[in-house]
C-alpha positions in Angstrom: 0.0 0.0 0.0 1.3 3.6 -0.7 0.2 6.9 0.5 -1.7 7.6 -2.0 -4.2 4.9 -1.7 -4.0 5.2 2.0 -5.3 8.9 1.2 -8.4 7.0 -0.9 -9.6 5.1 2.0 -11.3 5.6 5.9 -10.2 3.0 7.1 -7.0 0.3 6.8 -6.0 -3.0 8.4 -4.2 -3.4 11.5 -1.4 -5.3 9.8 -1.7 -3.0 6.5 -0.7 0.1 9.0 2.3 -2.1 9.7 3.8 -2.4 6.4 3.2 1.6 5.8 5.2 1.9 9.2 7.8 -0.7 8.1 7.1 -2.6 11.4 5.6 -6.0 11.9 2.5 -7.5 12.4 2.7 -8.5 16.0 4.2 -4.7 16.5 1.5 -3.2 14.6 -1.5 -4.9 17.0 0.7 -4.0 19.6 0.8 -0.3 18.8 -3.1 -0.5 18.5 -3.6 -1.9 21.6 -1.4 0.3 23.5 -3.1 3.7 21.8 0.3 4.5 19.6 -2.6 3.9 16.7 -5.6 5.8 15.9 -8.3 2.2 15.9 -11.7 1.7 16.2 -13.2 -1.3 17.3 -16.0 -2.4 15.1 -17.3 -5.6 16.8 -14.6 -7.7 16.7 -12.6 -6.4 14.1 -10.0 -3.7 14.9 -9.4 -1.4 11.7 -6.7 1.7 11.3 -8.2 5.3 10.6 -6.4 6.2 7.8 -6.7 10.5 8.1 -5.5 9.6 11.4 -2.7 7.4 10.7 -1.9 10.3 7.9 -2.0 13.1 10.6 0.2 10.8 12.8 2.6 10.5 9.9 3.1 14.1 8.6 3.6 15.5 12.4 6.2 13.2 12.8 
């Protein structure tokens, strides 16, 4: 996934945020579950908000 098509979409997979990052998956859905990423919990699924994950990214 590039930035670009993370641009084109709400939301993103847990592990999908972890290959933007360049970290793994277990890091990834570690760094949701801590807060580090912006998630919401829809049922049982756990997805990335991708103009979050954006904002995250460009003040960094």
């Amino acid at each position: 996934m590039t930035i670009d098509e993370l641009r084109s979409r709400l939301t993103i997979t847990v592990p999908e945020a972890g290959e933007l990052l360049g970290i793994g998956r277990r890091q990834a859905y570690s760094a949701a579950k801590d807060g580090t990423l912006p998630v919401l919990h829809i049922g049982s699924r756990v997805v990335v908000k991708a103009q979050a994950l954006l904002d995250l990214l460009e003040a960094n």
